[in-house]
C-alpha positions in Angstrom: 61.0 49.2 17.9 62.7 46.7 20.3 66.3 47.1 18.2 66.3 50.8 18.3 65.3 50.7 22.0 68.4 47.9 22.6 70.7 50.3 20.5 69.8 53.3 22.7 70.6 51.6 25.7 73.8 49.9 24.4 74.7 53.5 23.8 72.9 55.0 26.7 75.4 52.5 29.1 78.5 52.9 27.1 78.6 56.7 27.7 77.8 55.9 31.6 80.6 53.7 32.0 83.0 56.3 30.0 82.2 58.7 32.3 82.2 56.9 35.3 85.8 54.9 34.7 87.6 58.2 33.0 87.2 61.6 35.3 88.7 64.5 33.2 91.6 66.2 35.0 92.4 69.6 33.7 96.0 71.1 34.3 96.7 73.7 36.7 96.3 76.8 34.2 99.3 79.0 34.3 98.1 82.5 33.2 102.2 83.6 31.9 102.7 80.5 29.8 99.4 80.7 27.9 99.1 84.1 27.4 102.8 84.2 25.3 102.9 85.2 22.2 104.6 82.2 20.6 102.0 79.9 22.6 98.7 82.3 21.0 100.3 81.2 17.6 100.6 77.9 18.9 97.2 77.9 20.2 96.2 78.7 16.5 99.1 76.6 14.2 98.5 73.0 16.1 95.2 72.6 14.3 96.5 73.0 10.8 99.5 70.6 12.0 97.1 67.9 13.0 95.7 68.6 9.5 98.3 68.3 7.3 99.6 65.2 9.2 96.4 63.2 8.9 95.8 63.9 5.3 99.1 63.9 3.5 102.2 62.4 6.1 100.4 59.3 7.4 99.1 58.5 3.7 102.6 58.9 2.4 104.1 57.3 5.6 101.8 54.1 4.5 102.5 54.7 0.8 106.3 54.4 1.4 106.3 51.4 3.2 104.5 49.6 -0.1 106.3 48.4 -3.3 108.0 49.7 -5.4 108.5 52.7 -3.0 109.5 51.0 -0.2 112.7 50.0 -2.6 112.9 53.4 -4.2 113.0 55.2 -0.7 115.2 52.7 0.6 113.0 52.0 3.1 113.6 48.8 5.6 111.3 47.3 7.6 
């Protein structure tokens, strides 16, 4: 009972001091730059992006700095 208790609180202060040492600060909202067209598809592309880059270009990125690819690709640290 005690460890669960000491976990809570370890938990309970790390969120207080996250959110006492970093205020969010929103930007000022411009109403004509989000509402463009290219910035709604934006708005909607970035996700699949963020996607694509964590589960195939950062694996390959680490997989081409490895041997043999790192000779194959020419790659030089």
């Amino acid at each position: 009972m005690a460890g669960k208790l000491g976990k809570f609180a370890a938990g309970l202060a790390l969120c207080a001091a996250l959110l006492v040492s970093a205020p969010a600060q929103a930007d000022d909202h411009d109403s004509r730059r989000s509402g463009h067209p290219v910035r709604i598809v934006a708005y909607l592309l970035h996700p699949i992006g963020v996607i694509i880059d964590t589960l195939i270009f950062k694996p390959a990125h680490w997989l081409g700095h490895r041997e043999p690819f790192q000779t194959l690709f020419g790659h030089e640290d």
